[in-house]
C-alpha positions, 0 to 999 in steps of 0.5 A: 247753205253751199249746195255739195253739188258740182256745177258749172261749165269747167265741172261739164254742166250746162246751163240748163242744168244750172238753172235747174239747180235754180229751179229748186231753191226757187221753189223753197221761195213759195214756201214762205210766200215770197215770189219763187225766184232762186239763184246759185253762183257757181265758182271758177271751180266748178262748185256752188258756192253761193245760193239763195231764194227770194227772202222779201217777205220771209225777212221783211227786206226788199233787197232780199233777192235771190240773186244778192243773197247767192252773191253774198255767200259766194263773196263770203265764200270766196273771201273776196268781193270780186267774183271773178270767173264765175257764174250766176244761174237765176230763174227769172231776169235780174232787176235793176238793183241786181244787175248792179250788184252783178256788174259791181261784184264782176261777175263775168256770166249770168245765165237766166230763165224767163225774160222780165219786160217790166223790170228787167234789167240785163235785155229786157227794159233795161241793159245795166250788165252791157252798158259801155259807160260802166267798167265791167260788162256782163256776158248774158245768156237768157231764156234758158228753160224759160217755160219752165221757169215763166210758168212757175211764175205765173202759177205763184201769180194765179194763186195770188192774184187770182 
């Protein structure tokens, strides 16, 4: 569901108030013990228009990350695939295969809250969005709200693991 909420640069919000909007849909992750991670894509106008948490075990599909399902839905709001002046807000640092799907759906920013140094794959182990040998690069802002956010992690973690 499309949050009514405006967001985004061009509305005057900040990136700290767009991974706070990530923040929330991470926490309905850990409601069906998926790890809570949450994404919104915000649209050249300032709207989200895309959103999603971490579905994997909720749907038993390992590319249900919330970074691919906020994309999606912004790409079907959008009705276009190419997601061209906006921007993805997530909680954690994108993996691998989302870093892909950033770079393939032209997604021109990504904004993101903790570092990832075991998978991540837009600074961390990995620079999918920068590298020079694909066609489209990735502007990146990471670490906003990294405390916040690395600590819901390791909260979810030391229930699970501990």
């Amino acid at each position: 569901m499309v949050s009514p909420h405006p967001v985004g640069r061009a509305a005057g919000f900040s990136d700290e108030e767009l991974v706070g909007l990530a923040l929330e849909r991470s926490q309905l992750a850990a409601l069906t013990g998926d790890v809570p991670v949450g994404a919104v894509v915000v649209g050249p106008d300032g709207d989200v228009i895309g959103e999603g948490c971490n579905a994997r075990e909720a749907w038993h599909d390992p590319t249900a990350h919330a970074e691919l399902l906020a994309i999606r839905q912004a790409a079907a709001a959008l009705g276009t695939w190419r997601l061209d002046g906006c921007t993805l807000a997530v909680t954690l640092e994108p993996c691998t295969m989302c870093a892909g799907a950033l770079v393939l759906a032209r997604v021109p920013r990504l904004v993101f809250g903790a570092w990832d140094p075991k998978a991540g794959a837009t600074g961390s182990l990995f620079d999918v969005v920068r590298d020079r040998r694909l066609n489209h690069r990735v502007e990146v802002v990471g670490g906003v709200r990294e405390e916040e956010c690395s600590a819901a992690l390791q909260a979810f973690f030391g229930q699970h693991r501990g």
